[in-house]
C-alpha positions as CSV (number, residue, x, y, z in Angstrom):
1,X,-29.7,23.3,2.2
2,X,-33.4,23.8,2.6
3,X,-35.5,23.3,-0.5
4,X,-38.9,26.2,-0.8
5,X,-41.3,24.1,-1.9
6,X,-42.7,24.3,-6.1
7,X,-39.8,26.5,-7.1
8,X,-38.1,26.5,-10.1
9,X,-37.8,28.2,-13.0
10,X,-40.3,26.7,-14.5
11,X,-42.9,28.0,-11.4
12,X,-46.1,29.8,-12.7
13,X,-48.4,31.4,-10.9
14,X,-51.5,29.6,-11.4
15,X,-54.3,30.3,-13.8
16,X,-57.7,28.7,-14.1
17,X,-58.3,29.8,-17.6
18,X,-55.5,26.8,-18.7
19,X,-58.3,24.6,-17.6
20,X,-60.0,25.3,-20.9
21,X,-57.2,25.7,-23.4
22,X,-57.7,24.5,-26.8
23,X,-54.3,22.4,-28.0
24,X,-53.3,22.1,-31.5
25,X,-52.6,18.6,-32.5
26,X,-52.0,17.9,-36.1
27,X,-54.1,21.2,-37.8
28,X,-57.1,19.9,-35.5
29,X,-58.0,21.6,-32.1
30,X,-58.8,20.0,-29.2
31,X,-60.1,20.4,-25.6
32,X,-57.1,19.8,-22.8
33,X,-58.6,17.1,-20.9
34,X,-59.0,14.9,-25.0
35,X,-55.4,15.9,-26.5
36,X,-54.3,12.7,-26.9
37,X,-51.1,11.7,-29.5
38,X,-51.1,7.5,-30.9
39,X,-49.0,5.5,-28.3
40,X,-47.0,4.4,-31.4
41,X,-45.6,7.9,-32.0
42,X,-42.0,8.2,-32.6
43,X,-41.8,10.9,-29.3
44,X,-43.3,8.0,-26.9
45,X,-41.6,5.3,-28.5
46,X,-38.0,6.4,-28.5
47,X,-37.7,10.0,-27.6
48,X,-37.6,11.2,-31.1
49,X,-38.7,14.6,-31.7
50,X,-37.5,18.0,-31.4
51,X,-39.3,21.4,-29.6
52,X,-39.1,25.0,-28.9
53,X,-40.3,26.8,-26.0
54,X,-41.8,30.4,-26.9
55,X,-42.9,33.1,-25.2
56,X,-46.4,35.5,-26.6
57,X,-45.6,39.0,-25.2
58,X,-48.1,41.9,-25.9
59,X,-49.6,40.2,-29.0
60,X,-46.2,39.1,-30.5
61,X,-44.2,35.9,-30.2
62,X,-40.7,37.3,-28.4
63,X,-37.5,36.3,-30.8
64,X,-39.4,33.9,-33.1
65,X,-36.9,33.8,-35.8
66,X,-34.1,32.8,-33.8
67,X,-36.3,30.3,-32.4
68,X,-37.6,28.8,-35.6
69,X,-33.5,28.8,-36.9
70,X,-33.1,26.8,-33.6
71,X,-36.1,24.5,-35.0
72,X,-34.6,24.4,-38.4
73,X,-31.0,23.2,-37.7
74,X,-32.4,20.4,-35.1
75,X,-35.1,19.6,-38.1
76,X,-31.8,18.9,-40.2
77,X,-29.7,17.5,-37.8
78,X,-32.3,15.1,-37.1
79,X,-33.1,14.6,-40.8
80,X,-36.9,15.7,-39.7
81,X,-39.5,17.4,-42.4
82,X,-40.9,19.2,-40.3
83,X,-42.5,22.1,-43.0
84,X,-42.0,25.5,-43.8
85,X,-41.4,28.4,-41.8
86,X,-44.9,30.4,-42.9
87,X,-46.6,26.5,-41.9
88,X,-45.3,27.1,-38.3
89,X,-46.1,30.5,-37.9
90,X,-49.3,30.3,-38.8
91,X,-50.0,26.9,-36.9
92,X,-48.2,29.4,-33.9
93,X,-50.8,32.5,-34.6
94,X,-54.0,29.7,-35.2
95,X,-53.2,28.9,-31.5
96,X,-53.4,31.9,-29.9
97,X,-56.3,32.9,-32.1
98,X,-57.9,30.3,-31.0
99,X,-57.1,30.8,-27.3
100,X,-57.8,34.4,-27.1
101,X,-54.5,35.0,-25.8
102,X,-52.3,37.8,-25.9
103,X,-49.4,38.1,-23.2
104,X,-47.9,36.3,-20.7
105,X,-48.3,33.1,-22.6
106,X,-46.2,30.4,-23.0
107,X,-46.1,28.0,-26.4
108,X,-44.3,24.3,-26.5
109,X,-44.1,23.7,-29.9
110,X,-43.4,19.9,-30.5
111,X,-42.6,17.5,-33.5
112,X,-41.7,14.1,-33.8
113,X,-40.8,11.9,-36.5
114,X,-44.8,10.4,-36.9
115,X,-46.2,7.1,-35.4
116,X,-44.8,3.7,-36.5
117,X,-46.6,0.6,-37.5
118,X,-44.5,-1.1,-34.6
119,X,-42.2,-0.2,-31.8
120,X,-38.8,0.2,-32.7
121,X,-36.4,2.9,-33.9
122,X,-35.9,2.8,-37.7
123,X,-37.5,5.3,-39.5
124,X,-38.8,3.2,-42.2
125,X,-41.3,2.2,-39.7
126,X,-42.9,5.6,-39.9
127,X,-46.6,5.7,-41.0
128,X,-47.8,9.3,-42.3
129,X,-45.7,12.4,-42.0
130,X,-44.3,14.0,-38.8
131,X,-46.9,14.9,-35.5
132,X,-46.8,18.3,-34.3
133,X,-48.7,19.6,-31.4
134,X,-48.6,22.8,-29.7
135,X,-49.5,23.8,-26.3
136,X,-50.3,27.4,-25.0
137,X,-51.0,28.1,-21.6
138,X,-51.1,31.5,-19.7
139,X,-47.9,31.2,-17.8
140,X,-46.6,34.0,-16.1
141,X,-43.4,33.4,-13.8
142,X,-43.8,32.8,-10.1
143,X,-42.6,36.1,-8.1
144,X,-41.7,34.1,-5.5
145,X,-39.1,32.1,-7.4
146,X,-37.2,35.3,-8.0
147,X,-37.3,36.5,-4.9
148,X,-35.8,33.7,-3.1
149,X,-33.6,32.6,-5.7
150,X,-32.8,29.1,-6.7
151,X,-30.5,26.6,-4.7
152,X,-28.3,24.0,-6.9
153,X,-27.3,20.9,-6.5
154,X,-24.0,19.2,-8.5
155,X,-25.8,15.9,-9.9
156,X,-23.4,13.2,-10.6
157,X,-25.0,12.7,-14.0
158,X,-22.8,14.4,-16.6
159,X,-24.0,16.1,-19.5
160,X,-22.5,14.1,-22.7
161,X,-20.2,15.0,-25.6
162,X,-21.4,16.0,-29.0
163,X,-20.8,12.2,-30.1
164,X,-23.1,10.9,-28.3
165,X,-26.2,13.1,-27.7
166,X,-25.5,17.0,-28.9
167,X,-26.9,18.9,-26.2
168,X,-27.4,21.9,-28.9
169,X,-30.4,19.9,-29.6
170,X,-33.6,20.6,-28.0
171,X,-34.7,17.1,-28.5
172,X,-37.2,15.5,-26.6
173,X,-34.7,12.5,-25.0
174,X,-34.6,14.4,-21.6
175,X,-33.8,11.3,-19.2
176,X,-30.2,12.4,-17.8
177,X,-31.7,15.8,-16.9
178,X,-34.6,14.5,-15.3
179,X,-32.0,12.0,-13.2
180,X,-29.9,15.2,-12.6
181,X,-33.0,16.9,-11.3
182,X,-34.6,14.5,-9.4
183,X,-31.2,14.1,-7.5
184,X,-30.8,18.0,-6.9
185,X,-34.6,17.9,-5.3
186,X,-33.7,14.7,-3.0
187,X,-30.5,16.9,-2.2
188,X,-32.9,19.3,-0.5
189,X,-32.0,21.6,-3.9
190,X,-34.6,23.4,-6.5
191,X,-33.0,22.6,-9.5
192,X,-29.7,20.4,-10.7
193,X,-26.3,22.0,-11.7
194,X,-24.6,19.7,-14.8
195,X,-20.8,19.4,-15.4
196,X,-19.3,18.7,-18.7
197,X,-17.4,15.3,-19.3
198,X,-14.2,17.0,-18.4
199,X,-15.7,18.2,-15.1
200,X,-16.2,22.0,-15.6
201,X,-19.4,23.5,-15.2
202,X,-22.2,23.3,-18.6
203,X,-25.6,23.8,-17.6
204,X,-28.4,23.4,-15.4
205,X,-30.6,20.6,-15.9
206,X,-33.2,22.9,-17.9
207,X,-31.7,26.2,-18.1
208,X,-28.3,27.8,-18.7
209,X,-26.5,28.9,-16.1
210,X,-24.2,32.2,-15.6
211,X,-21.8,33.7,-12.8
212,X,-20.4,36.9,-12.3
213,X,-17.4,37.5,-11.1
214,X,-15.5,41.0,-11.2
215,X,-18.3,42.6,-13.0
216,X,-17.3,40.1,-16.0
217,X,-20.5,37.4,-17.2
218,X,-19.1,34.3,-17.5
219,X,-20.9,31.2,-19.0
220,X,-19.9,27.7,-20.6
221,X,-18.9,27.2,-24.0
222,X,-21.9,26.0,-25.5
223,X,-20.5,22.5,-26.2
224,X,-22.3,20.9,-23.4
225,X,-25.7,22.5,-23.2
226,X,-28.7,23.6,-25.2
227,X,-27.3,27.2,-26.7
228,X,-30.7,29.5,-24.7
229,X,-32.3,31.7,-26.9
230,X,-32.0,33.5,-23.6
231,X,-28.5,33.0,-23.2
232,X,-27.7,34.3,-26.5
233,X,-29.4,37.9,-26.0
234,X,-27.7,37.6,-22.3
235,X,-24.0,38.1,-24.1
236,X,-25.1,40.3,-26.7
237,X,-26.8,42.9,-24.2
238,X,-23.7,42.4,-21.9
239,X,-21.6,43.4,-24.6
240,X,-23.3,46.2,-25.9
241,X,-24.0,47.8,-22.7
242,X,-19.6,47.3,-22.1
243,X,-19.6,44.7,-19.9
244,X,-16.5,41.8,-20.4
245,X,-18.2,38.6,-21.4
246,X,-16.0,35.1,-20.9
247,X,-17.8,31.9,-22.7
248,X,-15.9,29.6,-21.3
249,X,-14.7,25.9,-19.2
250,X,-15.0,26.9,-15.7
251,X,-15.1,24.8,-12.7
252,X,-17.0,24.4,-9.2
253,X,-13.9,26.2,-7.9
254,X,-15.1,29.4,-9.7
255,X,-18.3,29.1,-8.9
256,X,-18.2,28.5,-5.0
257,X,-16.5,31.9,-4.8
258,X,-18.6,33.7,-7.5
259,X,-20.2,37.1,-6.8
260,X,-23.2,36.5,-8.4
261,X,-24.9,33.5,-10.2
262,X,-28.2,32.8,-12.3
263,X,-30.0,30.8,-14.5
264,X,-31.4,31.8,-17.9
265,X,-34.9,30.5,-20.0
266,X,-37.3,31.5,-22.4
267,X,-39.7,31.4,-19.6
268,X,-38.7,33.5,-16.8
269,X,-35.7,34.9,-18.6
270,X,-33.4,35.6,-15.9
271,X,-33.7,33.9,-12.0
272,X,-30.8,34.3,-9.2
273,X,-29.4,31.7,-7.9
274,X,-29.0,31.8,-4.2
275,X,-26.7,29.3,-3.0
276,X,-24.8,26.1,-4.7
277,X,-24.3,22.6,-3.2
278,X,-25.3,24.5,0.1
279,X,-22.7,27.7,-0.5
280,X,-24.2,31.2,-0.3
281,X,-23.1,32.9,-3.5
282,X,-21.6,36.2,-3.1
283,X,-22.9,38.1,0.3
284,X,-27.0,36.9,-0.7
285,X,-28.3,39.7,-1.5
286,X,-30.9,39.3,-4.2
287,X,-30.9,39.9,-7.3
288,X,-27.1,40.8,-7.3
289,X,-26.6,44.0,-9.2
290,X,-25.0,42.9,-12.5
291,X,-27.9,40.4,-12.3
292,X,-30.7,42.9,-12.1
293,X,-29.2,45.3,-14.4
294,X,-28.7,42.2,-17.4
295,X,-32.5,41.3,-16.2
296,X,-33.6,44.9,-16.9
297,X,-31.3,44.7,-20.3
298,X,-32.7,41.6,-21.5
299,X,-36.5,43.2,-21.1
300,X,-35.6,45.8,-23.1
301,X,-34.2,43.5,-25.6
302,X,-37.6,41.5,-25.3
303,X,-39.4,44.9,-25.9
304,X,-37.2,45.5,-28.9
305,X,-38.0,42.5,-30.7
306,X,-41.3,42.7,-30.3
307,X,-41.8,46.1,-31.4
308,X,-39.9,45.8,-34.7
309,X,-42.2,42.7,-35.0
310,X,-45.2,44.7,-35.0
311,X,-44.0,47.2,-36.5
312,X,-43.4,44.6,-39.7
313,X,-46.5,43.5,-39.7
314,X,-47.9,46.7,-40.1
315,X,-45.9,47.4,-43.0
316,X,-47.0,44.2,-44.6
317,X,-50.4,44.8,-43.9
């Protein structure tokens, strides 16, 4: 297994304008290089806050209400105030206002629980309300990345059960994936591949992961892993379009002799995966065809939302 170096999903081709980015902390803006958050925040302290990763295509964030649902039910979960929907959009549009940004942008929205008067979990500790902070930054996906498609590597460290951190949160204690991840790049690998407690396949250790096999998309059940944004519209668009869609336990078994594999974000929506734990999947050729033809389904989908999006605001303007 030969790793390329810098690629992952996550791979941007770089941008100098980032340099001068203005980042949203709070209602206040500041310049990149003085963004600074209290080093008694809850985030720092103990991990505690929640996020959302959002894409800004042609003037319009892509699926922002099923991203701000996403934020809601971890708000709750977490027992977070973290303020109205209209507050987040319009902290959302102030950024890219202030940016001058308009496509191929990526946001991380973030919110934790609010600094503490001392280190330590409880939440009676908190001073103040909850911090939020967003980051924009002109992010467009590395070609590269899906050109040679990713390799995986199992890491030993599991994904855990609902009881004792719910993956369907997109909460900011991240340690076991950047274990997992950190052992998939020793392993010569790009990126980690997670299993479940039980042993069948969830996740990878930042995006979801899918296989084909017999023309049928097959993911995990969505017990074990953050449920992708990108994911989601993956199965509907499969469905629609008449393809058999299987969520899932599967195991290494079915994925070793898969025809196709890959990984699934809010960033680079769909990237093939090229080989796992040093296999070749399916005969290598990339993008495998059901891959490229969910990529070029998912676009649309992107396009859709978007449109309707605009096409709402010009109503209500």
């Amino acid at each position: 297994m030969t790793q390329t170096a810098d690629i992952s999903t996550h791979s941007a081709v770089p941008d100098p304008r980032n340099a001068d980015v203005e980042i949203y902390i709070n209602g206040e803006f500041f310049p990149r290089h003085e963004a600074k958050i209290s080093v008694f925040d809850s985030g720092f302290l103990v991990g505690d806050g929640i996020w959302e990763g959002i894409r800004l295509h042609h003037g319009e964030f892509a699926f922002l209400d099923r991203h701000l649902d996403r934020l809601g039910a971890a708000a709750a979960a977490t027992d977070m105030a973290i303020g109205d929907r209209e507050f987040l959009v319009d902290a959302l549009e102030s950024v890219v206002e202030r940016n001058a940004m308009t496509d191929d942008v990526h946001l991380r929205l973030m919110i934790t629980r609010g600094d503490k008067k001392t280190p330590s979990q409880h939440p009676s500790n908190i001073v103040g309300g909850v911090n939020m902070v967003i980051i924009a930054e002109h992010k467009r996906p590395n070609p590269e990345v899906s050109a040679s498609g990713l390799s995986l590597f199992t890491a030993t460290v599991r994904r855990p059960p609902p009881d004792t951190l719910d993956q369907k949160l997109n909460c900011h204690s991240k340690l076991h994936e950047v274990i997992a991840l950190i052992q998939a790049v020793k392993a010569g690998a790009d990126e980690a591949l997670m299993l479940d407690p039980t042993g069948a396949v969830a996740t990878c250790n930042a995006t979801n992961f899918f296989i084909i096999r017999d023309n049928e998309v097959w993911t995990s059940t969505g017990q074990y892993n953050l449920n992708g944004i990108t994911r989601e519209v993956i199965l509907e668009v499969a469905a629609e379009h008449g393809l058999k869609t299987r969520v899932q336990p599967f195991s290494l078994t079915d994925v070793y002799s898969a025809d196709e594999a890959f990984a699934t974000g809010t960033f680079a929506g769909l990237t093939p995966v090229r080989e796992v734990d040093g296999r070749i999947v399916g005969d290598g050729s990339l993008p495998g065809p059901v891959t490229e033809q969910l990529s070029a389904w998912y676009q649309q989908a992107v396009a859709a939302d978007v449109a309707k999006r605009q096409a709402d605001r010009s109503e209500a303007g």
